[in-house]
C-alpha positions, 0 to 999 in steps of 0.5 A: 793081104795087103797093097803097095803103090810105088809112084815115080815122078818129076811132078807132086805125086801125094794125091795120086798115092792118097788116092791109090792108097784109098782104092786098096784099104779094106784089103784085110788091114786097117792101117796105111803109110807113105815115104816121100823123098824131096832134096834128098830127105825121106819123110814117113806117116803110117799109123792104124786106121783108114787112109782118110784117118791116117793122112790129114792137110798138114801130111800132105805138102804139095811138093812131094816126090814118092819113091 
């Protein structure tokens, strides 16, 4: 089983996805991911393992627009 968190804002939206990804892991996957659009340019981070794991500091820039 597995959980998606789609946010859509005018505001940063990274901490409020790193906190909806961590309610939903342990869902039967070790693994977690996000896209984030700013000006027009997709950015990815997925790998294996727990979202604390997965996402550090420098994944995380305070100006990010989810899609």
């Amino acid at each position: 089983m597995c959980g998606i968190v789609g946010i859509v804002g005018k505001r940063d939206v990274n901490v409020q996805l790193y906190d909806a990804l961590t309610i939903l892991q342990h869902r039967g996957q070790d693994a977690a991911g996000m896209v984030t659009c700013q000006d027009g340019r997709m950015s990815q981070q997925k790998a294996n393992g727990l979202v604390q794991d997965v996402f550090r500091t420098r994944h995380m820039p305070w100006r990010t627009m989810a899609i």
